[in-house]
C-alpha positions in Angstrom: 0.0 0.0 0.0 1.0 3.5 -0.7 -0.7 6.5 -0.2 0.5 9.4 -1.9 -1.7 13.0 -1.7 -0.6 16.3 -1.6 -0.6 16.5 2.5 0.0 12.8 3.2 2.9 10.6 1.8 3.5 7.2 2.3 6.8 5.3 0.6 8.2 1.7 1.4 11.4 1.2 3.3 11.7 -2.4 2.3 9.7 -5.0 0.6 8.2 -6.8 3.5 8.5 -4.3 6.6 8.8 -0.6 7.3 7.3 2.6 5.7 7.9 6.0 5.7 5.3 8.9 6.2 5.5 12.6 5.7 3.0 14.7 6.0 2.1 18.3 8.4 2.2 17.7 11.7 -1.7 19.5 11.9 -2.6 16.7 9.0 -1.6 13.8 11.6 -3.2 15.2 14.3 -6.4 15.6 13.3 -7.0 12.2 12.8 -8.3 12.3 8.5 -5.3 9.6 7.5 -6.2 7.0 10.8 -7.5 4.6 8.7 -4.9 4.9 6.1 -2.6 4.5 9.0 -3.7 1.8 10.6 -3.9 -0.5 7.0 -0.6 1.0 6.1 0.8 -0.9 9.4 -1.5 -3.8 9.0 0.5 -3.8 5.6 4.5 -2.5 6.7 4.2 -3.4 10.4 6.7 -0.2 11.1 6.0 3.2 10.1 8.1 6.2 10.5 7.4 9.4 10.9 10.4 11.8 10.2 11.0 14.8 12.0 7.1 15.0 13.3 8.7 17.1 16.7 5.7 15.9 18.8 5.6 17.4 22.1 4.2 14.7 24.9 0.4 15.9 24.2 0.7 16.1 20.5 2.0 12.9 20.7 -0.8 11.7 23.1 -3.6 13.1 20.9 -1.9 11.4 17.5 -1.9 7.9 19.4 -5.7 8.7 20.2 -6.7 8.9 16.7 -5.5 5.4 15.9 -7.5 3.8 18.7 -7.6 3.2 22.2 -4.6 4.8 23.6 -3.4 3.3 27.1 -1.9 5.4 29.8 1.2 3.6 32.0 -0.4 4.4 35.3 -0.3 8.0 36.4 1.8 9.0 33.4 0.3 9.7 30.1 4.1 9.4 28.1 6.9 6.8 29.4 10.5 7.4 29.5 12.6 5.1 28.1 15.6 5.9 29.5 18.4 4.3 31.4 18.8 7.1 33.9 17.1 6.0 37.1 16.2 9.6 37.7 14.6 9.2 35.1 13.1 6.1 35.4 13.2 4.0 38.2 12.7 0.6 36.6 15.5 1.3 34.2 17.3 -2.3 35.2 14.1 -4.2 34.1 14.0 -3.0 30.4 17.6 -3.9 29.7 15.7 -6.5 28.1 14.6 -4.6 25.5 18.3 -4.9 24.3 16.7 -8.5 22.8 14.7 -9.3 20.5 11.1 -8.7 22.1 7.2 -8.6 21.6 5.5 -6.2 24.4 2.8 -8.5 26.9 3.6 -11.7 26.2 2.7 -12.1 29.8 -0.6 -10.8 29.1 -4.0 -12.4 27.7 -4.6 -9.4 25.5 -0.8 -8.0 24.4 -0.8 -4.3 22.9 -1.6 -3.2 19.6 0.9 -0.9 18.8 3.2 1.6 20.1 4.5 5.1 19.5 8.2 5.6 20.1 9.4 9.4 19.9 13.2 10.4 20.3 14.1 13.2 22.6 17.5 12.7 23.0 19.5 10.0 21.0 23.2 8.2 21.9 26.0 9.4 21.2 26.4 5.9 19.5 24.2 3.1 18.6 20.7 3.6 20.1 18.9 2.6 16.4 15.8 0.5 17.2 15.4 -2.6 14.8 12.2 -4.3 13.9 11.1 -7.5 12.1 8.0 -8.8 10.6 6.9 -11.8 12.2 3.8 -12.2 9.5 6.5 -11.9 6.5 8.7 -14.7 8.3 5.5 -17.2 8.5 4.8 -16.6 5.3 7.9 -17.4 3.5 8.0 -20.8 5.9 7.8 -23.4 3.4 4.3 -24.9 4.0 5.6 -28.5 5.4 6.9 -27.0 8.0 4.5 -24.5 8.8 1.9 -27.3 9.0 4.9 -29.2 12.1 4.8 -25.6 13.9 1.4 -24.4 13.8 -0.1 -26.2 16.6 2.9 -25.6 19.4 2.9 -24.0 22.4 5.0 -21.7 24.2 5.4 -21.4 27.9 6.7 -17.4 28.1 8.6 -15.7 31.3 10.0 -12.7 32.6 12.3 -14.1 34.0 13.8 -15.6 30.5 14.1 -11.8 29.2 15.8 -11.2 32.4 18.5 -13.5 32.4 19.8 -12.1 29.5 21.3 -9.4 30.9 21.7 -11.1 34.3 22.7 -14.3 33.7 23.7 -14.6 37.5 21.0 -13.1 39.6 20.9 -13.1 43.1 18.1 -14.3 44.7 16.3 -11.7 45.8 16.3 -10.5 41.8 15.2 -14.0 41.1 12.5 -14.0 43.6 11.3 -10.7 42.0 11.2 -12.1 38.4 9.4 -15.1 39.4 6.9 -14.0 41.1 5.7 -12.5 37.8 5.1 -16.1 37.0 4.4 -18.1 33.2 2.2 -17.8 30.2 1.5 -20.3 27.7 1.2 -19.2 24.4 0.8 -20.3 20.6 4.0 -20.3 18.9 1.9 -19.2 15.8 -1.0 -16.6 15.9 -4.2 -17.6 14.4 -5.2 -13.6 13.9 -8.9 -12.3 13.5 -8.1 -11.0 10.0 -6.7 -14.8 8.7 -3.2 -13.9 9.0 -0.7 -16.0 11.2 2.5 -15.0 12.3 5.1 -16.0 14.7 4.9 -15.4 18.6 9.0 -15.5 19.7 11.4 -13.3 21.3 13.7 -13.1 24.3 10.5 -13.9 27.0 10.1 -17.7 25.3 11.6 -20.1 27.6 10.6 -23.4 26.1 8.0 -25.1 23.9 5.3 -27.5 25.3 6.0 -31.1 25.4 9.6 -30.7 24.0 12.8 -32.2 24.6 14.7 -29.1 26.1 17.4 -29.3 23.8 15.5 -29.5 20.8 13.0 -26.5 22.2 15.8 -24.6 22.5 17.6 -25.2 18.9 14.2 -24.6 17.9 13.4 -21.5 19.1 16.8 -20.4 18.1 16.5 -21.3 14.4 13.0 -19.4 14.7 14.5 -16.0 15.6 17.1 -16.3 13.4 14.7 -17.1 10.5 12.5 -14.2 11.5 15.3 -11.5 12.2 16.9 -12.0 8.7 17.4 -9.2 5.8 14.6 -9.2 4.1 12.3 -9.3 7.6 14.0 -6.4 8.8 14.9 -3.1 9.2 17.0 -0.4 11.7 15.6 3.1 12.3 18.6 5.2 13.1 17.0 8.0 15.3 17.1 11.6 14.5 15.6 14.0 17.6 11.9 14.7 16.7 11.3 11.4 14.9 8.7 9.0 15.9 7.6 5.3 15.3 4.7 3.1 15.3 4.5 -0.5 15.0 2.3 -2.9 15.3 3.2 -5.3 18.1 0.7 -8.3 17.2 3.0 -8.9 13.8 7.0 -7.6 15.0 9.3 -7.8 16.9 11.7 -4.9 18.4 14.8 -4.1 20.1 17.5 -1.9 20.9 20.8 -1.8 19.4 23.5 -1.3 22.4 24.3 2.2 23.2 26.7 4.0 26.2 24.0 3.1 29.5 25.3 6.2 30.8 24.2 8.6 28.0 21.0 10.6 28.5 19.5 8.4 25.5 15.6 9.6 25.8 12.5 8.2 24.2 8.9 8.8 24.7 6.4 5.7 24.6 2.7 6.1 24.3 1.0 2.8 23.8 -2.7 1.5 22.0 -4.5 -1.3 24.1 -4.8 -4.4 22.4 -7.9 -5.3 20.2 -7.2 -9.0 20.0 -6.2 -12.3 22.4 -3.3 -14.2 21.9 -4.7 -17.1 20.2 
């Protein structure tokens, strides 16, 4: 899909995932292009939006226009940040260094998300993002038919220990207590579409020789985080991002953890269960 009109332009980034927008701030937030939008990510899973310069409410109303936006408890915009002045849970999204989908550890995960850059790294930062629809799709069809009916048991504690291989027990205790969820490896979607459910929260496939579930879910993400699957948004200040977290996955390339690296999130509840 591309939508091309005098106040709203919309150009691939690559084949199978990622598309670029341009168009007046005023255009985007008044909500006329939300349905183009919204197919344009059913379509690209990633869309940029170059240099929009949202403030927080700006970006708040845009996220309204595409459905039903979700506030993170008493804040309206999150910080993604690893400053603990900043944000006080900065230790537990070091797992957003790996490749990730947002809620696997909930019934209903989000829709999508809005990422804006404030302040980018000195060096590295860029967020990547692959199409988990395009990677079930090129699966050749024998083996989609051995995978389709698996099941995943997800954890916090897998992201985790990632970054902390070693935890104490206290951290441990913490992460557990978030407990498990089971989910399908593949997603049976309301509109017909499948895609793969992966990332670094999968801990080990039902009824699986551990070995094998692991080699498995290896190969998986390797298959899905290839070329043509993916892209890498370098971040220039005043950019945003949306993506569609039902069909991607996402993560952030390493940058200095002392840098005063700043993004905004503003997130859409989910429309659909995991299924």
């Amino acid at each position: 899909m591309q939508v091309s009109q005098q106040s709203f332009r919309s150009e691939a980034i690559k084949p199978l995932i990622g598309a670029t927008v341009r168009a007046d701030k005023e255009v985007l937030l008044s909500g006329e292009y939300a349905q183009d939008i919204r197919a344009l990510l059913a379509e690209s899973g990633v869309i940029v939006f170059a240099g929009a310069q949202f403030s927080d409410e700006e970006q708040v109303r845009f996220t309204k226009t595409l459905g039903k936006w979700m506030p993170e408890g008493d804040r309206e915009v999150y910080p993604i940040s690893m400053d603990k002045t900043v944000n006080p849970n900065a230790d537990y999204i070091k797992g957003a260094f790996y490749w990730h989908i947002d809620g696997t550890m909930d019934r209903v995960p989000l829709f999508a998300s809005l990422l804006s850059c404030r302040r980018k790294a000195p060096a590295g930062g860029n967020t990547d993002f692959c199409n988990t629809y395009s990677a079930w799709e090129a699966l050749p069809g024998a083996e989609q038919e051995t995978l389709k009916d698996l099941r995943v048991i997800h954890s916090f504690a897998a992201s985790q220990m990632y970054w902390n291989p070693e935890p104490s027990d206290a951290d441990m205790a913490v992460w557990e207590q978030k407990g498990e969820a089971e989910l399908p490896l593949v997603w049976l979607h309301d509109s017909g579409r499948r895609s793969l459910v992966l990332g670094c929260t999968a801990d080990r496939i039902v009824g699986m020789d551990p070995a094998a579930s692991r080699v498995l879910l290896n190969r998986l993400r390797n298959w899905a985080t290839q070329e043509q699957f993916s892209m890498s948004h370098d971040w220039t200040v005043g950019d945003a991002v949306l993506w569609d977290n039902t069909g991607t996955m996402h993560r952030a390339q390493p940058y200095p953890l002392d840098c005063d690296r700043l993004m905004h999130r503003t997130k859409l509840e989910g429309e659909e269960a995991f299924s």
